[in-house]
VOPAGU-2260 file (C-alpha; in pm, 1 decimal, decimal comma):
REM VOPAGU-2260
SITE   aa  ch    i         X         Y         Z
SITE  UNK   A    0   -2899,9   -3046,6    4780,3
SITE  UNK   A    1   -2783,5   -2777,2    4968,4
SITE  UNK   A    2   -2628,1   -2714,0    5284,1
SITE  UNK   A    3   -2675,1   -2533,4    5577,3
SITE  UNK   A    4   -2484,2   -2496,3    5914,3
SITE  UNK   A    5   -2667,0   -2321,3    6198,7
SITE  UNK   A    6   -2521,8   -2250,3    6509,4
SITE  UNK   A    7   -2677,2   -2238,9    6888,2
SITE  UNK   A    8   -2681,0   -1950,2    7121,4
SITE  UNK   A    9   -2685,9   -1962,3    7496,9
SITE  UNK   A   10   -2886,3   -2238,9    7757,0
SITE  UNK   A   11   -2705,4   -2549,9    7664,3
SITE  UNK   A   12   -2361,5   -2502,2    7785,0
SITE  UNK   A   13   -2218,3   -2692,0    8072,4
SITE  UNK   A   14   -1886,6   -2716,2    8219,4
SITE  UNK   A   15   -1616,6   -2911,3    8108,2
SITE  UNK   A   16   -1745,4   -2898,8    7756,7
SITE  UNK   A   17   -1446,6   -2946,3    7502,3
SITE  UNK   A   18   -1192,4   -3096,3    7716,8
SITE  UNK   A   19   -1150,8   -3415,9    7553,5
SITE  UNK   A   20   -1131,8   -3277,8    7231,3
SITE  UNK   A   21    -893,4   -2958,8    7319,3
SITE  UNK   A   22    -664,7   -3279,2    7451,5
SITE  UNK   A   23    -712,7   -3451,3    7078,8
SITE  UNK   A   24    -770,2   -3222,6    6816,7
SITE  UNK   A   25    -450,6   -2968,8    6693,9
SITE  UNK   A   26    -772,2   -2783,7    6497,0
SITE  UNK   A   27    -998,6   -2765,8    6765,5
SITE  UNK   A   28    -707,7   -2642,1    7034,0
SITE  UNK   A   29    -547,9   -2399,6    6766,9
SITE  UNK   A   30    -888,6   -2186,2    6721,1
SITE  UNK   A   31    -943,6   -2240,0    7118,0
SITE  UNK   A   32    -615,6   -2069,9    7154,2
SITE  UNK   A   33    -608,6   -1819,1    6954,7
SITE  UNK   A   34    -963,2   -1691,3    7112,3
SITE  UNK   A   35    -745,8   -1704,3    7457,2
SITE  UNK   A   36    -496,2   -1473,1    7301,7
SITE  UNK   A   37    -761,5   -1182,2    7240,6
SITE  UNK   A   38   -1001,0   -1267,7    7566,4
SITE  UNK   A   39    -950,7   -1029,7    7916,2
SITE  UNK   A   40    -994,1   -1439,6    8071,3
SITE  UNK   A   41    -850,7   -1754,8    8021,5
SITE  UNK   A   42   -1067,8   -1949,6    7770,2
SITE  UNK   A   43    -965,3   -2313,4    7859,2
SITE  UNK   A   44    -967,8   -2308,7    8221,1
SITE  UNK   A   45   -1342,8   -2092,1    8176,2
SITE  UNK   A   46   -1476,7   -2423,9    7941,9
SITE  UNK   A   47   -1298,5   -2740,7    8119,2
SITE  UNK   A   48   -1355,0   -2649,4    8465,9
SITE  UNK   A   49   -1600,8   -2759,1    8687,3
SITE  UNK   A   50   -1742,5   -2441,8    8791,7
SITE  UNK   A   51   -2119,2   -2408,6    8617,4
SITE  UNK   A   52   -2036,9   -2152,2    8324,5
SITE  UNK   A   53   -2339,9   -1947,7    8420,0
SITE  UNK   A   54   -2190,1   -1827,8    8750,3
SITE  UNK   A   55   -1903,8   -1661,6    8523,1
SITE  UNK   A   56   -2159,8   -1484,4    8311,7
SITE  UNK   A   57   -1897,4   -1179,3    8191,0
SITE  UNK   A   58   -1753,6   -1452,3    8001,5
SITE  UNK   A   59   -2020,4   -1652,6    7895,4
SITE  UNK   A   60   -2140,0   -1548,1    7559,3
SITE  UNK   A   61   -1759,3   -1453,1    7426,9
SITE  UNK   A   62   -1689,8   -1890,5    7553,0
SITE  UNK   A   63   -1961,3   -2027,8    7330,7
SITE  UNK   A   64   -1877,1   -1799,9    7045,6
SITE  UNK   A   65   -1542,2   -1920,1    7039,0
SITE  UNK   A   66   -1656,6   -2304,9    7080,2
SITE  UNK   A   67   -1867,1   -2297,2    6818,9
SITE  UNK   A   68   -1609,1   -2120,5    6635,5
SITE  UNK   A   69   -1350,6   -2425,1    6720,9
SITE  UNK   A   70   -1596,3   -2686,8    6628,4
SITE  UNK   A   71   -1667,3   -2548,4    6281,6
SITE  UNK   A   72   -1328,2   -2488,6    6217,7
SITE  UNK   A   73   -1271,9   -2841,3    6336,7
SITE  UNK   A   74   -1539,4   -3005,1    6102,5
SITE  UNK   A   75   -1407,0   -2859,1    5827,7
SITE  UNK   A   76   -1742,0   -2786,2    5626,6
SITE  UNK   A   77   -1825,4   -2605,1    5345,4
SITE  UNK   A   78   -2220,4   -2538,1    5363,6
SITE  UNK   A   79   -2399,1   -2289,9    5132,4
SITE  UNK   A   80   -2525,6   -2067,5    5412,1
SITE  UNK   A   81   -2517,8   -2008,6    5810,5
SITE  UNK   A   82   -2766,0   -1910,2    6059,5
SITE  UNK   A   83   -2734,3   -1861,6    6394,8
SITE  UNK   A   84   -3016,1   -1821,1    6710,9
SITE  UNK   A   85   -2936,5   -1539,3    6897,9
SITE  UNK   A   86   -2591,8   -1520,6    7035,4
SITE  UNK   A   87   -2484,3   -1810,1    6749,2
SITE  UNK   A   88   -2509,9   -1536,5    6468,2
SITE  UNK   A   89   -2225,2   -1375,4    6604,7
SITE  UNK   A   90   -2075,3   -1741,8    6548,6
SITE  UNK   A   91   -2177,5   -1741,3    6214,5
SITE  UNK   A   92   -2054,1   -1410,2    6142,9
SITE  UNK   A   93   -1708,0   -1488,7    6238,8
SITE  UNK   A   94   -1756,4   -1840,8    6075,1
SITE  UNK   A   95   -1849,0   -1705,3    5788,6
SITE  UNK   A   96   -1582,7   -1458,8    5752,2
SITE  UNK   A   97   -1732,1   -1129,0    5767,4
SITE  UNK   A   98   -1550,9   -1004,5    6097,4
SITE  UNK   A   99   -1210,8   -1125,4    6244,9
SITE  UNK   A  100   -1237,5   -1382,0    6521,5
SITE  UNK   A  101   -1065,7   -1117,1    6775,3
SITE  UNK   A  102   -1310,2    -799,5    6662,8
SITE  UNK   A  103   -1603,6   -1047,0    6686,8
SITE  UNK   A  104   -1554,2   -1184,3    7087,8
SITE  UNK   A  105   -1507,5    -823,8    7126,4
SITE  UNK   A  106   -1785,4    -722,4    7006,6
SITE  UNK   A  107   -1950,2   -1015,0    7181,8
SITE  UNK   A  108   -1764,5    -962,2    7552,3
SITE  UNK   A  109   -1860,7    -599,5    7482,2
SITE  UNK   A  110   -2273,8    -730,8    7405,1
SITE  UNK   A  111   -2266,7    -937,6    7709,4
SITE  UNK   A  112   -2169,2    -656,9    7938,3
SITE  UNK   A  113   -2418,7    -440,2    7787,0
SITE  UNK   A  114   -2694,0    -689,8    7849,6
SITE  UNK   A  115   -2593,3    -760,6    8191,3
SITE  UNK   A  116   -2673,8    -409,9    8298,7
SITE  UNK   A  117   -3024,5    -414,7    8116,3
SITE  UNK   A  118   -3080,5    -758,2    8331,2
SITE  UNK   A  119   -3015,7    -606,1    8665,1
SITE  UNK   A  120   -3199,4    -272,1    8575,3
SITE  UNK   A  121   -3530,4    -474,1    8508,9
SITE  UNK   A  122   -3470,3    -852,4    8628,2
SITE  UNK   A  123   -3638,8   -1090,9    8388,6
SITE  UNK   A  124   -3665,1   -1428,7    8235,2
SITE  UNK   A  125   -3747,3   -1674,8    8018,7
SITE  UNK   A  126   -4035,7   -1951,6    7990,6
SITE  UNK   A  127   -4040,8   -2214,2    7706,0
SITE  UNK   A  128   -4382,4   -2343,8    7580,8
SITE  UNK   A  129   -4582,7   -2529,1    7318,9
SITE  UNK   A  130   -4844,5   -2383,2    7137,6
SITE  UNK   A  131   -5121,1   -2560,8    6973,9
SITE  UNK   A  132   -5373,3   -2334,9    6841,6
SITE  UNK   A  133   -5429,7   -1972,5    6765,7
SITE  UNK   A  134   -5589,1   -1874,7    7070,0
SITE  UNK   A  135   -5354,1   -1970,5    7241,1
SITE  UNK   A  136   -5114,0   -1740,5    7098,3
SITE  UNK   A  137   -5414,2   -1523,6    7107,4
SITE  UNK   A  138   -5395,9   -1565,2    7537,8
SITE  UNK   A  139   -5015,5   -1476,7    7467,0
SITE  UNK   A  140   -5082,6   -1132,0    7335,8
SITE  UNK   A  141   -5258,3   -1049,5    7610,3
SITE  UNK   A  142   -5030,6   -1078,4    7966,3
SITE  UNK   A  143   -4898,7    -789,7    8055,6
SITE  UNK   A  144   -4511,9    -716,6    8076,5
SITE  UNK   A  145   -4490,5   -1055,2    7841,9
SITE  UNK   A  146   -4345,0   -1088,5    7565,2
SITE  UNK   A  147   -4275,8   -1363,4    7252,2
SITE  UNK   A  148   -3906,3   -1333,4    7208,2
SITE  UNK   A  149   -3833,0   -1662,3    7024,6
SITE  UNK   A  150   -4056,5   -1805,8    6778,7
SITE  UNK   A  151   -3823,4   -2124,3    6738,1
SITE  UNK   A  152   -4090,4   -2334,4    6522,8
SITE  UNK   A  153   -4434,5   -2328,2    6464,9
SITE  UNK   A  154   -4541,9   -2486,1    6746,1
SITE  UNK   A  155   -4245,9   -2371,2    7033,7
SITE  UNK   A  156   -4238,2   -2038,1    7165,0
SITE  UNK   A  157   -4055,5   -1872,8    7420,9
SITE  UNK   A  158   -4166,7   -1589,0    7611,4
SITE  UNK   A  159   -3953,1   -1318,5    7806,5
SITE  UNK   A  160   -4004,6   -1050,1    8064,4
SITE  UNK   A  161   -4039,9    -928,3    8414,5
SITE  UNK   A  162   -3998,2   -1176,8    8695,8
SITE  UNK   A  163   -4363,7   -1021,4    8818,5
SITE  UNK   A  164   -4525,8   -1053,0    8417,0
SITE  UNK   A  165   -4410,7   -1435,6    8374,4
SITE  UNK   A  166   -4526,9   -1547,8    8714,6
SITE  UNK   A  167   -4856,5   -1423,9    8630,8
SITE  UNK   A  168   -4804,8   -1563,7    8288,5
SITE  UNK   A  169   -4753,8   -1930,9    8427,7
SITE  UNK   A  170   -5062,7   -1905,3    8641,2
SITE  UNK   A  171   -5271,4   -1816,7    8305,1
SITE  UNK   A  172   -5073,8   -2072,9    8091,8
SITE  UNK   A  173   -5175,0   -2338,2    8352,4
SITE  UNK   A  174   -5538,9   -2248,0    8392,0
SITE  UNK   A  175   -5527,2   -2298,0    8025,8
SITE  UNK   A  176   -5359,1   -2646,2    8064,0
SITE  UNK   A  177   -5024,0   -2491,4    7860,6
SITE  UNK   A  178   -4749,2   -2664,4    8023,8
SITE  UNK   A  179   -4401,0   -2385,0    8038,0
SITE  UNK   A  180   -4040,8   -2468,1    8139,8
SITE  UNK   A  181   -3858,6   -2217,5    8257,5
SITE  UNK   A  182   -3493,3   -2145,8    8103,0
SITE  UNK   A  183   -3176,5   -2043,2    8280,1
SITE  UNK   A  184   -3092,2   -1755,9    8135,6
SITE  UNK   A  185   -2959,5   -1415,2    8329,5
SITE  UNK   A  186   -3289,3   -1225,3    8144,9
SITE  UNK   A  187   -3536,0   -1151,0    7938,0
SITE  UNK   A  188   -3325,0   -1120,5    7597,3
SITE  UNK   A  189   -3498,0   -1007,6    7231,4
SITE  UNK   A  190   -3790,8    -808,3    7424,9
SITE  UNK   A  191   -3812,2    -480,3    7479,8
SITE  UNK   A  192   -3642,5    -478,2    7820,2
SITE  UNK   A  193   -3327,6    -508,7    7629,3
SITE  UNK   A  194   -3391,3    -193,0    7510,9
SITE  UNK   A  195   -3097,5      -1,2    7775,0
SITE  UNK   A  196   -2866,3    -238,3    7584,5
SITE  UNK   A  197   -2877,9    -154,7    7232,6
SITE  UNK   A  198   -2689,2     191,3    7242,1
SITE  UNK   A  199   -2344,7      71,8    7355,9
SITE  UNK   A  200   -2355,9    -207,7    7153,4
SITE  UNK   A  201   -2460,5      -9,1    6833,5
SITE  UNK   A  202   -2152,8     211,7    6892,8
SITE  UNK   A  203   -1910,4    -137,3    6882,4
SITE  UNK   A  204   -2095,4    -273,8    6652,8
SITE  UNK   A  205   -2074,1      87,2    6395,3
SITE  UNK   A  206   -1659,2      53,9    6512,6
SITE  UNK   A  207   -1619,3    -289,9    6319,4
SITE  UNK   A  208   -1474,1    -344,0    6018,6
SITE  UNK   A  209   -1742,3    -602,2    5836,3
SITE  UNK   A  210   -1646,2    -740,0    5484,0
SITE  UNK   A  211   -1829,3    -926,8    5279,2
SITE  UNK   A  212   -1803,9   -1324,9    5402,0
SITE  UNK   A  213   -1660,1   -1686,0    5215,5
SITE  UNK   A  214   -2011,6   -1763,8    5322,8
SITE  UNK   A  215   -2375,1   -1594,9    5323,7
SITE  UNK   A  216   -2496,2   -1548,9    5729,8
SITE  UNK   A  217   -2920,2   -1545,2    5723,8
SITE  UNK   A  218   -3083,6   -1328,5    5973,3
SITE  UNK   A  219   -3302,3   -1490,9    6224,3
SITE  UNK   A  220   -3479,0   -1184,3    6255,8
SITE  UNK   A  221   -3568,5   -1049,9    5903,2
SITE  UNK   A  222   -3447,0   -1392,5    5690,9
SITE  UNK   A  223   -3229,2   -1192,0    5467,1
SITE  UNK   A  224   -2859,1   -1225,2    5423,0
SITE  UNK   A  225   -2636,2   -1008,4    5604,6
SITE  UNK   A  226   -2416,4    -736,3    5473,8
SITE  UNK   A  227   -2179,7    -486,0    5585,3
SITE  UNK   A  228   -2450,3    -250,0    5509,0
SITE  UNK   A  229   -2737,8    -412,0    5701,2
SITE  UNK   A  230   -2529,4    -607,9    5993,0
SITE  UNK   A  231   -2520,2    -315,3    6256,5
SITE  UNK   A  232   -2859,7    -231,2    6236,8
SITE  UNK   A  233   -3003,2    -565,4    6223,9
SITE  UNK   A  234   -2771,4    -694,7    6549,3
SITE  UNK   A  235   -2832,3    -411,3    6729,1
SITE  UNK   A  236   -3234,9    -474,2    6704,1
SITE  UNK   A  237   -3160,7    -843,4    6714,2
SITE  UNK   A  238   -3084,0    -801,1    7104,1
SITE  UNK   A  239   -3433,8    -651,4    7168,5
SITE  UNK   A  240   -3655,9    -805,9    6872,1
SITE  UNK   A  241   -3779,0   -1136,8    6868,8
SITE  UNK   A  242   -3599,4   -1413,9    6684,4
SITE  UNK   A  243   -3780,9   -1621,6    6429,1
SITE  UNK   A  244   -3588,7   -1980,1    6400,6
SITE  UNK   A  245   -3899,1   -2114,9    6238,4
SITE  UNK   A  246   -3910,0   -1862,2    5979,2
SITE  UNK   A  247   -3578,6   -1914,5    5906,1
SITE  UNK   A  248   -3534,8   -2297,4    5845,1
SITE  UNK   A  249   -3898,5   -2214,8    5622,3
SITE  UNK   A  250   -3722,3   -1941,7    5449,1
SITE  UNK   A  251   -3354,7   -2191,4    5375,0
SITE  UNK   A  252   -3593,1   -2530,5    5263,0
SITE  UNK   A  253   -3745,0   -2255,3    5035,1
SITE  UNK   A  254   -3390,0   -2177,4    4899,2
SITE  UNK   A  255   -3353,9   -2595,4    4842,2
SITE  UNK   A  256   -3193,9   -2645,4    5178,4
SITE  UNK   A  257   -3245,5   -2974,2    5288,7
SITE  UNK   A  258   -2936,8   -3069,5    5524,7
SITE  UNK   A  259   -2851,5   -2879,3    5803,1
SITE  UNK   A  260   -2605,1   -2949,4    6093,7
SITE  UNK   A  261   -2598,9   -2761,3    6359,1
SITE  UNK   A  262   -2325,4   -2634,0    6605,8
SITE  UNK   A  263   -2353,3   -2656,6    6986,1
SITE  UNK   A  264   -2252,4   -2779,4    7309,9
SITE  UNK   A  265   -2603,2   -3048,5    7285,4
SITE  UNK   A  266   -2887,6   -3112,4    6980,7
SITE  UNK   A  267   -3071,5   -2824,2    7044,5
SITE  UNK   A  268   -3197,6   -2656,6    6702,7
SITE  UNK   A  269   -3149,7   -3015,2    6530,0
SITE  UNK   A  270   -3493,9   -3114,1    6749,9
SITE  UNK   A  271   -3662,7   -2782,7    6589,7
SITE  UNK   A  272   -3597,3   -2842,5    6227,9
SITE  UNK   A  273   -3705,1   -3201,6    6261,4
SITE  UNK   A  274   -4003,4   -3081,4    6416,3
SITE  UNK   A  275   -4074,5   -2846,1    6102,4
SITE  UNK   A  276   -3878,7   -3051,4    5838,2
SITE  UNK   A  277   -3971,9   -3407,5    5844,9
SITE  UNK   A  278   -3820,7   -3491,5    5534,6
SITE  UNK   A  279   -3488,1   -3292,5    5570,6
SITE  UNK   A  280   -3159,2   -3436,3    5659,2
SITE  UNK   A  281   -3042,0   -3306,7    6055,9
SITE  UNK   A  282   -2730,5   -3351,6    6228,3
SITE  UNK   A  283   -2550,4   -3230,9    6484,5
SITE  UNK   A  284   -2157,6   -3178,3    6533,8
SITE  UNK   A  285   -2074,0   -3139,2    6907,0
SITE  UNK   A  286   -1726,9   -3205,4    7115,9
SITE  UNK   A  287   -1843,2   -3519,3    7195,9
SITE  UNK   A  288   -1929,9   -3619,8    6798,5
SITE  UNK   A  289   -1620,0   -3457,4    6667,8
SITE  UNK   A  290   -1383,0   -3720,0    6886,4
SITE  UNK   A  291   -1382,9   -3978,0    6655,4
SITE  UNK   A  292   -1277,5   -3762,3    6380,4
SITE  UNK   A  293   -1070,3   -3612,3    6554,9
């Protein structure tokens, strides 16, 4: 049976996350410190304080990479593959060896900036939903300044775009009886209003030195393994392209996957692959799990 660790990208963060275990783990705090040592901020205060870690959000995406950096580390695994949604394939990147942690939250930091401007030259956002039938996917394809951006099983979607498109997008949804739950994110990532972003971030990305991993990293986007070769162009379309989650976990049971543990601040992928997978074997490592190993 093989392995497979997959690692979580922004929307389940919350402050404070880590303390305990930064206070009893010589792993976890050694990998949290060394991330300090290359950030422009300080790391621990940014995770254990009590500030929400979305009203920082210069520092926000380079602080989870690092956590789930420090977890894995921590857990000491040895799976036969990673994935990561979104931001968390930058996690698995540097988890799996094929960039340095401090050219990796560079690169990251340097993403993060680079998306904040796209946000506040088009504001946008995010609305979670279920989707039960092909018409109503069907319904999808039709609002205007909409777009899928996660397809995170076959039945969840999430949609991104303008502030004006997804208003008029709930009002459809409704009159259809499709319930959607907004997520609290800075904008509408993976759709084409990312678009301003991908330029700067191509030029980092071309800059890195990438080497071939310990451990095989799975696109979300095209489900093929990631090489030196392929990893700048597929990140820097990752950040305006829609990710495919469900595709994925299909594409690693395919490959005899059957457990997979995921990395995060809270269960959040673990829920998806259950949904999908009902025979496969699902955990999840958190700070809060990793205590009593710790």
């Amino acid at each position: 049976m093989k392995t497979a660790v997959v690692f979580s990208g922004q929307g389940s963060e919350y402050a404070g996350m880590g303390r305990t275990l930064y206070l009893n783990s010589l792993t976890f705090k050694q990998n949290i410190d060394a991330a300090n040592a290359v950030l422009a901020f300080d790391l621990p205060a940014y995770l254990f304080g009590q500030t929400p870690l979305r009203q920082q959000p210069d520092a926000l995406q380079p602080a989870l990479v690092a956590y789930g950096v420090a977890l894995y580390q921590t857990a000491k695994l040895a799976p036969a593959i990673l994935a990561g949604l979104s931001l968390g394939e930058y996690t698995a990147l540097i988890a799996g060896g094929q960039i340095s942690m401090a050219q990796g939250l560079a690169l990251v930091a340097k993403r993060g900036a680079a998306m904040s401007k796209a946000c506040a030259h088009t504001p946008g956002g995010m609305l979670a939903l279920r989707v039960k039938t092909p018409a109503q996917l069907a319904l999808i394809a039709e609002l205007e300044d909409v777009w899928i951006a996660n397809q995170n099983s076959p039945k969840q979607v999430v949609l991104g775009g303008t502030l004006a498109g997804l208003a008029n997008a709930q009002q459809k949804l409704a009159d259809q009886r499709i319930k959607t739950v907004p997520l609290p994110v800075a904008g509408a990532f993976h759709t084409p209003l990312m678009q301003p972003a991908q330029p700067p971030l191509q030029a980092a990305l071309a800059f890195a030195q990438w080497r071939v991993g310990q451990v095989p990293v799975i696109s979300t986007t095209t489900q093929r393994v990631l090489t030196p070769e392929t990893v700048v162009a597929n990140l820097t379309a990752q950040v305006a392209t829609a990710t495919a989650f469900g595709q994925t976990v299909a594409t690693l049971a395919a490959q005899g996957v059957n457990d997979f543990i995921e990395i995060g601040p809270k269960p959040v992928l673990a829920k998806l692959i259950r949904q999908q997978l009902a025979t496969a074997h699902v955990t999840t490592i958190t700070a809060e799990t990793m205590l009593g190993g710790a």
